[in-house]
One Martini backbone bead per residue (centre of mass of N, CA, C, O) as a GRO file, in nm:
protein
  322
    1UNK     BB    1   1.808   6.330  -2.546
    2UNK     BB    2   1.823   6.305  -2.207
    3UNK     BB    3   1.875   6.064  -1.937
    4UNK     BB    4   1.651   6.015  -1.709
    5UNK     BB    5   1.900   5.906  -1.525
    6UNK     BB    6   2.114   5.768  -1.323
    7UNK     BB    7   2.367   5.684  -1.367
    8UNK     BB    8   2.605   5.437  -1.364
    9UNK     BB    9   2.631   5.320  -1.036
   10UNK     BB   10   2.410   5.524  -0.925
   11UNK     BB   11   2.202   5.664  -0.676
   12UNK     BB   12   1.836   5.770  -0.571
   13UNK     BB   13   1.700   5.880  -0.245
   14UNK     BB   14   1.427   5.820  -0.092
   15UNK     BB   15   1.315   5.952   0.162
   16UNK     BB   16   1.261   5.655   0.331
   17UNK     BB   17   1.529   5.573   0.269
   18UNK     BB   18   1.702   5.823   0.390
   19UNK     BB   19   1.610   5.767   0.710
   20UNK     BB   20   1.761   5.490   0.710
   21UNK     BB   21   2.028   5.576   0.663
   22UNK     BB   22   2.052   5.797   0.908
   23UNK     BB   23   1.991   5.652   1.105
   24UNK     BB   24   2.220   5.454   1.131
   25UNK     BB   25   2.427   5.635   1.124
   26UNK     BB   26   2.325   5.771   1.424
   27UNK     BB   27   2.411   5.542   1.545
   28UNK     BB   28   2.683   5.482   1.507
   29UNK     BB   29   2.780   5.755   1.642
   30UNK     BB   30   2.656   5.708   1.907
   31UNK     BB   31   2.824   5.430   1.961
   32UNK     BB   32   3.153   5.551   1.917
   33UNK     BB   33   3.106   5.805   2.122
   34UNK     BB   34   3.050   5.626   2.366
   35UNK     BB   35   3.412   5.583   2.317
   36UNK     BB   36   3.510   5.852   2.251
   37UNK     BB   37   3.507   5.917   1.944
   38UNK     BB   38   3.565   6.110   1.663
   39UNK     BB   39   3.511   6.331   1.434
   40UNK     BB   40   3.576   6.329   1.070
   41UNK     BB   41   3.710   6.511   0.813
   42UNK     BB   42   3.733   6.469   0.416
   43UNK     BB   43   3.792   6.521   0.083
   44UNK     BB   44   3.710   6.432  -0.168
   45UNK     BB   45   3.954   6.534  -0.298
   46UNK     BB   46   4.252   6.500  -0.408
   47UNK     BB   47   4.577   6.451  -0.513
   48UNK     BB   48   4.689   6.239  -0.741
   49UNK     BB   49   4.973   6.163  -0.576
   50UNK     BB   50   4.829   6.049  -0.335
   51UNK     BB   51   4.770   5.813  -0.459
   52UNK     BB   52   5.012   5.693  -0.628
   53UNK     BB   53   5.193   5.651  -0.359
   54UNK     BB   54   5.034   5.367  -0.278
   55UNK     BB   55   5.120   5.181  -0.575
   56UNK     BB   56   4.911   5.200  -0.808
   57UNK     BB   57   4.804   4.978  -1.014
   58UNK     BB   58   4.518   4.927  -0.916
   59UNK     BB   59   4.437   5.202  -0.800
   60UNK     BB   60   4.441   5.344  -1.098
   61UNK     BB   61   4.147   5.198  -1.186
   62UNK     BB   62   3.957   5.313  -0.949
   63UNK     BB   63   3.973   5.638  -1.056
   64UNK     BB   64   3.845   5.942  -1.054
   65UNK     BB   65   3.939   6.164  -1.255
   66UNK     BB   66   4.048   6.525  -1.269
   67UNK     BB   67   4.094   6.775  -1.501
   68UNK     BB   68   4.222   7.021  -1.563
   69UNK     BB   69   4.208   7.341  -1.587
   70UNK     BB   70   4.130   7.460  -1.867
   71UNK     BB   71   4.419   7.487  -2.084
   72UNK     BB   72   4.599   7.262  -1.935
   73UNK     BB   73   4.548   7.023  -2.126
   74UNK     BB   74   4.616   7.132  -2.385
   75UNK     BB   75   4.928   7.191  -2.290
   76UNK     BB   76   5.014   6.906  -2.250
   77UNK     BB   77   4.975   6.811  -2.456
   78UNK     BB   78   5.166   6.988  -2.642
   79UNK     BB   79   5.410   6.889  -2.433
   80UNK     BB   80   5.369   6.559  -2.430
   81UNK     BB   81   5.191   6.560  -2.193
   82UNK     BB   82   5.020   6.254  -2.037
   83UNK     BB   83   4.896   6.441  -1.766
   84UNK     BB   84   4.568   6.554  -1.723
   85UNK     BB   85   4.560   6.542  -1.431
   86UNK     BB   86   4.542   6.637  -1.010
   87UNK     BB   87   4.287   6.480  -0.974
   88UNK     BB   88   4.057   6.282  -0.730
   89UNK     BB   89   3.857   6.027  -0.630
   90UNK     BB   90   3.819   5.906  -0.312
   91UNK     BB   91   3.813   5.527  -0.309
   92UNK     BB   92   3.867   5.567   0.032
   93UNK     BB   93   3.995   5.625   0.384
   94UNK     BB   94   4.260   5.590   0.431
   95UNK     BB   95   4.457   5.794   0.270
   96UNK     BB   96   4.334   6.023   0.357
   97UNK     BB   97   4.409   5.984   0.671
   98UNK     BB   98   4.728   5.973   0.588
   99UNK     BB   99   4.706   6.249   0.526
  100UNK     BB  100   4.583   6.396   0.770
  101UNK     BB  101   4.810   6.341   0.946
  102UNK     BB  102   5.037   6.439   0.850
  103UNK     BB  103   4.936   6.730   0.857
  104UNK     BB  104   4.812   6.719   1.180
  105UNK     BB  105   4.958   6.600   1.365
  106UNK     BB  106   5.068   6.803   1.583
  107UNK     BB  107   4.739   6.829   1.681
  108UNK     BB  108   4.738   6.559   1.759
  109UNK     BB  109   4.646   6.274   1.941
  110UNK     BB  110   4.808   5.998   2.039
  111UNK     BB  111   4.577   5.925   2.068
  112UNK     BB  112   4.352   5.799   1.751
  113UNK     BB  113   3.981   5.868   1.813
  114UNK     BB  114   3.854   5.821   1.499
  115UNK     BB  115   3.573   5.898   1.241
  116UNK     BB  116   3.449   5.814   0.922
  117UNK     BB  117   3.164   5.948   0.706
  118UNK     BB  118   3.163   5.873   0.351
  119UNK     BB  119   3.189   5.874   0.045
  120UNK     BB  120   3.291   5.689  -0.235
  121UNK     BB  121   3.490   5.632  -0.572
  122UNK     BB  122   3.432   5.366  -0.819
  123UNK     BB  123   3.617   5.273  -1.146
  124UNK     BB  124   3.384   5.053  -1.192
  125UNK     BB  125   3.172   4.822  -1.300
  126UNK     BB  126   2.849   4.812  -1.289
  127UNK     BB  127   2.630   4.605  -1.097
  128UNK     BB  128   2.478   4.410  -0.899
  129UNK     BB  129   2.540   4.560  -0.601
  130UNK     BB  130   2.722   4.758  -0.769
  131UNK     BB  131   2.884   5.056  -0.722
  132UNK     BB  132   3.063   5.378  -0.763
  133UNK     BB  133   2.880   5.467  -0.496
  134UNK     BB  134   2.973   5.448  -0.132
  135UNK     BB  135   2.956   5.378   0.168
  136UNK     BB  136   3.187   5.490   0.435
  137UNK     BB  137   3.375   5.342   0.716
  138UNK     BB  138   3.610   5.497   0.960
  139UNK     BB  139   3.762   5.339   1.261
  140UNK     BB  140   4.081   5.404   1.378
  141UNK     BB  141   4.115   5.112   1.173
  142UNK     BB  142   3.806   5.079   1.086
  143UNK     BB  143   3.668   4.951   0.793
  144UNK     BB  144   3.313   5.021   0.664
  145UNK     BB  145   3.061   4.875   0.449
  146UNK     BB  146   2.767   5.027   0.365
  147UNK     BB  147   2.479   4.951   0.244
  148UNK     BB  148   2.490   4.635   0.235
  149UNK     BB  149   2.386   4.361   0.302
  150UNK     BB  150   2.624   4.302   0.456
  151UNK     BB  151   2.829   4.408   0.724
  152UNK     BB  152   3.178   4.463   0.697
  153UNK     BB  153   3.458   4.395   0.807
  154UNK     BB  154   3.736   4.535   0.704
  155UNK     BB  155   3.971   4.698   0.853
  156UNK     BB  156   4.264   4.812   1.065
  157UNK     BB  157   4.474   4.947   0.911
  158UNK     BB  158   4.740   5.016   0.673
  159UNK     BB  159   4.967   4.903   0.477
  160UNK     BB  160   5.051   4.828   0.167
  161UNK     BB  161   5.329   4.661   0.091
  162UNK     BB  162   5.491   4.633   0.332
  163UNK     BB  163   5.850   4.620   0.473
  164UNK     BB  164   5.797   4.592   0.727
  165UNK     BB  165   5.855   4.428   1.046
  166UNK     BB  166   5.742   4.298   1.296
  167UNK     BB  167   5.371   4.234   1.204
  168UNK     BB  168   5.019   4.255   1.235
  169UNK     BB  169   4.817   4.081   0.996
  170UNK     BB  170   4.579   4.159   0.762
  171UNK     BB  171   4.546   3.925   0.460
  172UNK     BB  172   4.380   4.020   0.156
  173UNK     BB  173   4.293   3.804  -0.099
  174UNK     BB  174   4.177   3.867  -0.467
  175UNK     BB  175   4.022   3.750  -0.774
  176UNK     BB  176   4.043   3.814  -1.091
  177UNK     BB  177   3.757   3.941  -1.143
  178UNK     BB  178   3.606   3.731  -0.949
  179UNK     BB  179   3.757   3.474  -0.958
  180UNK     BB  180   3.861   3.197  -0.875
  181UNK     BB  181   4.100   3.003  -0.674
  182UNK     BB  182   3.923   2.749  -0.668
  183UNK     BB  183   3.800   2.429  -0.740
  184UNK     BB  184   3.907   2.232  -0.524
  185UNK     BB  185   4.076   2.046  -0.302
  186UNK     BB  186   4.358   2.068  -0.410
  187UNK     BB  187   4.419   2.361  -0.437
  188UNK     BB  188   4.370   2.404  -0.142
  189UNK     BB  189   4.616   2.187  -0.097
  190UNK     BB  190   4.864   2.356  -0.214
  191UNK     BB  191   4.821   2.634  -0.055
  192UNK     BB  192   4.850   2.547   0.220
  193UNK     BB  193   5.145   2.405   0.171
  194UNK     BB  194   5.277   2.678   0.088
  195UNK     BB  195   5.205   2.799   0.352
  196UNK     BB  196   5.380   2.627   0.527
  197UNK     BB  197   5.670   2.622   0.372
  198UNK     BB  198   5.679   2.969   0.444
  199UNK     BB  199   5.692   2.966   0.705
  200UNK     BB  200   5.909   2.784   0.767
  201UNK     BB  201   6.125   2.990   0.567
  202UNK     BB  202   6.010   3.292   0.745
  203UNK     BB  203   5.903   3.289   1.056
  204UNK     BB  204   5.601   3.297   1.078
  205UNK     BB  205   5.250   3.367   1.200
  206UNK     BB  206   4.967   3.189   1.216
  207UNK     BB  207   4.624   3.244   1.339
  208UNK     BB  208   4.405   3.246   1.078
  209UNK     BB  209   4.224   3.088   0.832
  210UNK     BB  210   4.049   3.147   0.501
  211UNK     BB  211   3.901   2.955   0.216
  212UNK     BB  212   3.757   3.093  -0.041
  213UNK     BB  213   3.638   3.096  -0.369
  214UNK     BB  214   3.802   3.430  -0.407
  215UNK     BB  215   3.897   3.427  -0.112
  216UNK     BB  216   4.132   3.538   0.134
  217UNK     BB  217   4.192   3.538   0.503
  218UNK     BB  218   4.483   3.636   0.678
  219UNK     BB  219   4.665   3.592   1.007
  220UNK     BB  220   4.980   3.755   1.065
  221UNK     BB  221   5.334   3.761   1.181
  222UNK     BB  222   5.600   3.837   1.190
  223UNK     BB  223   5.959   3.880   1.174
  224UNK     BB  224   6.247   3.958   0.933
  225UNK     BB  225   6.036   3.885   0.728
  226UNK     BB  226   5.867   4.050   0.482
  227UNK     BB  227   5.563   4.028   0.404
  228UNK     BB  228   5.608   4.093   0.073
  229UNK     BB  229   5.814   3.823   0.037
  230UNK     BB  230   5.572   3.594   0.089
  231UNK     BB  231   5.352   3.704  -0.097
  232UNK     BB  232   5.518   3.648  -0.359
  233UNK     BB  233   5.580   3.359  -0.298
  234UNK     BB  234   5.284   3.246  -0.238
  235UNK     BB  235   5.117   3.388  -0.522
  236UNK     BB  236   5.340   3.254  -0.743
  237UNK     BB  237   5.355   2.966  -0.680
  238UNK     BB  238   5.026   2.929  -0.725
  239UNK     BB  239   4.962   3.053  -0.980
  240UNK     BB  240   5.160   2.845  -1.153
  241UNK     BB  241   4.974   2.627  -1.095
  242UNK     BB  242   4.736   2.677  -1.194
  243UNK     BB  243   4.781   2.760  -1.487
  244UNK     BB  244   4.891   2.482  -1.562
  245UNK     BB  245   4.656   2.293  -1.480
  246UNK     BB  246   4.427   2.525  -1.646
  247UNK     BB  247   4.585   2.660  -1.908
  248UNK     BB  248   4.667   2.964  -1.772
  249UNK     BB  249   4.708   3.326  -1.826
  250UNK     BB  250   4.784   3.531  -1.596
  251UNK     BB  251   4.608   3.680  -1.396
  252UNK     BB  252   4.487   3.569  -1.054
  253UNK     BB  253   4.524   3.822  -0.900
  254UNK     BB  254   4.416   4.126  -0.747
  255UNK     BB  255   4.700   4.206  -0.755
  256UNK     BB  256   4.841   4.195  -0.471
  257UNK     BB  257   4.725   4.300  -0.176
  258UNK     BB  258   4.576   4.348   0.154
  259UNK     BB  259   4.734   4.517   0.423
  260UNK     BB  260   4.682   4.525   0.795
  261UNK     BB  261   4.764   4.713   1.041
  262UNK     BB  262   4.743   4.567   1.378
  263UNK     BB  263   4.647   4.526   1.675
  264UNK     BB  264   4.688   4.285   1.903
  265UNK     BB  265   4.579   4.293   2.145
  266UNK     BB  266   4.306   4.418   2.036
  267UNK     BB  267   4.215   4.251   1.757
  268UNK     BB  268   4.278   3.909   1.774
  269UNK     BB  269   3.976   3.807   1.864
  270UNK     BB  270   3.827   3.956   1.601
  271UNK     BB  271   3.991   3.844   1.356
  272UNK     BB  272   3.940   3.558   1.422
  273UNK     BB  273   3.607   3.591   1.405
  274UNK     BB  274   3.590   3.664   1.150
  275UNK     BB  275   3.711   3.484   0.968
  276UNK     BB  276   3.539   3.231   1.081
  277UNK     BB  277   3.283   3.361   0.965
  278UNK     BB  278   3.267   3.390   0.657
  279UNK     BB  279   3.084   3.111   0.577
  280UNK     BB  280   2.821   3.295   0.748
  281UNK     BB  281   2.837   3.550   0.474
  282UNK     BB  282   2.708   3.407   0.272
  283UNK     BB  283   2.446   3.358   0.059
  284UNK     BB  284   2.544   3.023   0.105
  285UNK     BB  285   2.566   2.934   0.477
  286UNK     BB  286   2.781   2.799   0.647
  287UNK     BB  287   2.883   2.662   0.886
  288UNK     BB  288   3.188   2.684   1.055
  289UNK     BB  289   3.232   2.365   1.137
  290UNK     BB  290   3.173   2.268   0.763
  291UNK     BB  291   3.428   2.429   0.705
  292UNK     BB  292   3.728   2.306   0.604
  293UNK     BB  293   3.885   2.607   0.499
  294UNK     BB  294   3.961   2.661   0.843
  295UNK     BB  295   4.094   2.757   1.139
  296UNK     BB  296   3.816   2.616   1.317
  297UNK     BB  297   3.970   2.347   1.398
  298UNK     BB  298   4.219   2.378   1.561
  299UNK     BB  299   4.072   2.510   1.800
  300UNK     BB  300   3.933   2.207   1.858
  301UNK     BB  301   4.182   1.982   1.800
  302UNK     BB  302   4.266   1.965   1.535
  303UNK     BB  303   4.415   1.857   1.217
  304UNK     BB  304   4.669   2.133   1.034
  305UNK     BB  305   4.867   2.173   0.788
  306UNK     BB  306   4.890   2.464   0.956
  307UNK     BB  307   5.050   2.602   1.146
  308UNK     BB  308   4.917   2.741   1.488
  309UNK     BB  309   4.835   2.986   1.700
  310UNK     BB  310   4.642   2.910   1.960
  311UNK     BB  311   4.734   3.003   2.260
  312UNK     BB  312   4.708   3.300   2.236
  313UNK     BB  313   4.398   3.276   2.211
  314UNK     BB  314   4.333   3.074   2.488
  315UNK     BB  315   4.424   3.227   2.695
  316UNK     BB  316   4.199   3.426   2.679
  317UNK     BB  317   4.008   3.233   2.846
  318UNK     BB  318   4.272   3.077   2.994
  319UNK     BB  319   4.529   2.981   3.205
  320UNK     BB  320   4.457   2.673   3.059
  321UNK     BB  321   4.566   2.510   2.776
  322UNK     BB  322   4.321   2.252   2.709
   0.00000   0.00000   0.00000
């Protein structure tokens, strides 16, 4: 007899949740327009190669693959062709986006000021509060993960693994299947060390960084070493140290890493305070200011083992910085 309950990892919304939801949506839609911003839609569904040109890794281990249909899959078999899919459900809103615009830039206009709202789905173990199936917001270069504990901004969209020079990125590592990447305070002091020598090897600038107990998130501009060659250095010298202290074999860090190509004028003082705000966004959260391994303490005047550019975000507060 078949289970009557949704798959694992899906959900289903009684009326009064469903109401509680649509209105949450129709607030932040009314909000967003009212700064101009337009909707746009795009299909549940890709083209498998639009995944798959992302650079595949992690993100293959994400997609719900469709099959061929009908005969396609038998045939496939029989030619000792591989792939049986040719379609995926859309695991972000970023790539989809990044479709959308190819497609249509011709008809788009030159600032492209849109957001959507609509499900994603992601082929991962469902757990508790982790669901397989996930209301996602993308707007115009911000994606926020909807109708969790806490909403919190995710993206300002770039690409990943971008090997482009001189940008401005919000950078994202987090421990393979939510491992920790620091045990003490040691952990923490190799890895700034770390990341202060490769500033200094590739004159990159950074601007904010917090390390929580499972994942990084750094704000730096390069210069003209790519992204991609930092973060390779930074991830693998890392990596070789704890394997080393803690006897461990295999993936430290979970994939590559998310890159987020952002508009500095525009997101700077929002990610220097997103990034700082982290440890206040935990389930035990502490202040800000309690919180040593985050760069709000240097910009308070304290000293930091990684040089940081504080004076381009207090100038924008006074014309006279100290």
């Amino acid at each position: 007899m078949a289970k009557l309950a949704a798959p694992s990892g899906f959900r289903d919304f009684l009326p009064d949740e469903h109401r509680k939801r649509q209105e949450l949506i129709g607030r932040i839609r009314a909000s967003y327009e009212s700064f101009g911003f337009e909707g746009m839609d795009t299909p549940a569904m890709e083209n498998l190669q639009v995944f798959l040109g992302k650079g595949g890794g992690e993100n293959e281990k994400l997609m719900f693959r469709v099959l061929k249909r009908g005969a396609e899959p038998e045939r496939a078999v029989a030619a000792g062709r591989g792939e049986l899919a040719d379609l995926a459900l859309r695991f972000d809103l970023t790539v989809p986006l990044a479709r959308y615009y190819a497609t249509h830039r011709g008809a788009l206009p030159a600032v492209f000021k849109r957001y959507q709202i609509g499900p994603v789905w992601r082929a991962e173990r469902a757990q508790h509060g982790r669901f397989r199936e996930k209301g996602n917001l993308f707007v115009s270069g911000i994606r926020i993960d909807l109708f969790t504990v806490s909403c919190r901004v995710r993206r300002c969209r770039g690409s990943q693994g971008s090997n482009t020079s001189e940008r401005f990125y919000h950078v994202i590592t987090r421990g393979n299947q939510r491992q920790n990447l620091f045990h003490d305070d040691k952990d923490r002091e190799f890895y700034l060390d770390r990341l202060e020598q490769y500033r200094k090897r590739y004159g990159f600038t950074i601007y904010a960084y917090v390390l929580m107990s499972n994942h990084v998130h750094l704000l730096i501009e390069t210069g003209k070493t790519p992204l991609s060659k930092i973060m390779q250095g930074l991830q693998f010298s890392y990596t070789r140290y704890f394997n080393r202290r803690y006897r461990k074999i295999g993936h430290l860090f979970q994939g590559r890493y998310r890159a987020i190509i952002c508009d500095r004028e525009e997101y700077l003082l929002e990610l220097v305070r997103y990034i700082h705000l982290n440890p206040a966004r935990m389930k035990r959260p502490s202040a800000v200011g309690e919180h040593r391994w985050n760069s709000h303490c240097a910009y308070l005047g304290a000293a930091s083992v990684v040089e940081l550019d504080t004076a381009s975000v207090l100038e924008r507060f006074s014309l006279v910085v100290g």
